[in-house]
N, C-alpha and C positions, 0 to 999 in steps of 0.2 A: 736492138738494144733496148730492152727494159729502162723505162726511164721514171724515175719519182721527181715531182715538185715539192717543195717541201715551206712552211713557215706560210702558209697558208691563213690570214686574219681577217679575212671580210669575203662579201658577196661579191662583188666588183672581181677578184684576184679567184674568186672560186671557178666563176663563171669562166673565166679563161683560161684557168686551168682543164675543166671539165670539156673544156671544147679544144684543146692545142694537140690533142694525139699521145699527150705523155698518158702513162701506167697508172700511175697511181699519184697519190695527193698526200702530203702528211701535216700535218696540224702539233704543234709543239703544246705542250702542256706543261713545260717546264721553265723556270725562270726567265726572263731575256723579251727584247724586242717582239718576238714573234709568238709571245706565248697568247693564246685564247683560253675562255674558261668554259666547262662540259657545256655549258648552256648556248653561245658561240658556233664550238667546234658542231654541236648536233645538229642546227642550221646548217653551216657549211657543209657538215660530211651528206645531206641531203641534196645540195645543188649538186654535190661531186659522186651520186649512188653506183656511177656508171664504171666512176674509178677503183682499184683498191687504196682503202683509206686507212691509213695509218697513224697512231699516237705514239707521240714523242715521251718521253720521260725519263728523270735523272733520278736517281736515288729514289724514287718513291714507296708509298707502302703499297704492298703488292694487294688490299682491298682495295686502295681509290684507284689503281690502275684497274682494278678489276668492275670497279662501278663506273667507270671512266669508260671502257670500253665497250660494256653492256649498254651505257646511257647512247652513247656516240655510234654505235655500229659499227665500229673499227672490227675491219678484216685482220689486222696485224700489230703491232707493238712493237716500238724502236725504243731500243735500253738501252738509252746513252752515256751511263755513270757507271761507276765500279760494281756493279751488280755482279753476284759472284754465280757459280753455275749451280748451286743449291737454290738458288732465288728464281733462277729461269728452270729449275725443273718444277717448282712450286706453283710459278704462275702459269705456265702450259700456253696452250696457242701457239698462232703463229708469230713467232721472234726473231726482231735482226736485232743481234746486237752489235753494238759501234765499240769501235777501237781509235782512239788517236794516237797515229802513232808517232813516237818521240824515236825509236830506234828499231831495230829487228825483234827487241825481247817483247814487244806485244804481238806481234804478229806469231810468236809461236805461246802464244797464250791463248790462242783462238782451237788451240787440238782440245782443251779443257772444256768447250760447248759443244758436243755433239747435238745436242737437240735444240739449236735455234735453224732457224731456214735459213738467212745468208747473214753474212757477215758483213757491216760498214767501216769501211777506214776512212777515216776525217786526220786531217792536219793537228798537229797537237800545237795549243796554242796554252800558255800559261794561265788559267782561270778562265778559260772558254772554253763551254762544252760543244760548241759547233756553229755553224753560220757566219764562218769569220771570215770568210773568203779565201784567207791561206790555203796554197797548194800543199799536198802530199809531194816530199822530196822524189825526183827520180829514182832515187839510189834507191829508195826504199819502195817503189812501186815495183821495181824489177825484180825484188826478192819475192814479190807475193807466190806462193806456191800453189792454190787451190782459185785462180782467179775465178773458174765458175760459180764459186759459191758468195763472190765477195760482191760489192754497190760499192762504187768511188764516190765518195764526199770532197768538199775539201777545197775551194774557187774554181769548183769545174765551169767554164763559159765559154759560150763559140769560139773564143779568139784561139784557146787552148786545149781542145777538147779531139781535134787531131792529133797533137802533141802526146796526149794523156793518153789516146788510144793507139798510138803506135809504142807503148810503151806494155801495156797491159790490155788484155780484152777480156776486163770482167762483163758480169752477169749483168751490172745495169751501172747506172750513175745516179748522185740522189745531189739536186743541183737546189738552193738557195738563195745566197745574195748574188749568183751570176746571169737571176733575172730579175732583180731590183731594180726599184728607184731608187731605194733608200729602205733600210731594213723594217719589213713585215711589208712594204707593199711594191707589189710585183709592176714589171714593164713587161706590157703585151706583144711591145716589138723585142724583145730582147728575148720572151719565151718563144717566138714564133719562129725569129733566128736559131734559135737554139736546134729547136725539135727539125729544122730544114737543114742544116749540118748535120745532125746524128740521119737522119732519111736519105742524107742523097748517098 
């Protein structure tokens, strides 16, 4: 199971992420608790070389994303916002783009990106683009049709994460405040639970 850590704001939280077995690391560049700035994130993305490193972003213009990830060495781009699929064939690279989904009608908005790499579903939450802890309803995880291609967002944490996985067996999980202390800084025992649940 592919796994991303994500909201990524210091050395301390890098450093255990880069050693806990998960995939990749993502670093948010967008509004909220967890955001860092290129200068930050390019520190970080160096303690984590090992990882694929990922940048976060809402609505942005697609040059600072583009200086943003040259600056940072991001392997990949997470388009969290209404970015439309003219946007993502613009910017090129590798792209996940995020869905929250409020009912089935996003989840078949996802045929519209054929050229992102996989797709994320985050909980839809009214004016939060993500990290809110909120689960993805069941009803709506069982509809997913293409789960290979998809990353489950959305209060995924060990207590739930059998749950979520007998329900759908996507491509990876992209997990947040379900290894916080508190939003933007991570709990090393609660990552370490984590990645010991998806292993055994």
């Amino acid at each position: 199971m592919w796994l991303k850590l994500c909201g990524c704001t210091n050395s301390d939280d890098a450093r255990a992420i880069a050693g806990s077995g998960a995939d990749a690391v993502g670093f948010v560049f967008a509004p909220g608790p967890r955001r860092v700035s290129a200068e930050a994130a390019q520190h970080l993305a160096r303690i984590c070389k090992n990882l694929v490193r990922i940048g976060v972003f809402v609505d942005e213009d697609i040059e600072t994303v583009n200086d943003i990830r040259s600056t940072c060495k991001l392997d990949a781009v997470q388009l969290h916002g209404s970015e439309s699929p003219q946007y993502c064939r613009r910017l090129g690279g590798t792209l996940i783009k995020a869905f929250r989904l409020r009912d089935s009608a996003e989840l078949q908005q996802m045929q519209h990106y054929p050229m992102v790499w996989k797709f994320l579903i985050d909980a839809f939450v009214p004016g939060r683009r993500g990290g809110t802890g909120k689960r993805i309803g069941d009803d709506l995880l069982i509809r997913v049709s293409n789960p290979d291609n998809v990353i489950v967002a959305g209060g995924v944490n060990k207590d739930n994460l059998r749950h979520i996985l007998g329900l759908i067996q996507p491509f990876g999980l992209d997990v947040s405040s379900g290894v916080e202390k508190s939003p933007g800084l991570k709990d090393k025992v609660k990552i370490n639970q984590l990645i010991t649940t998806i292993r055994e």
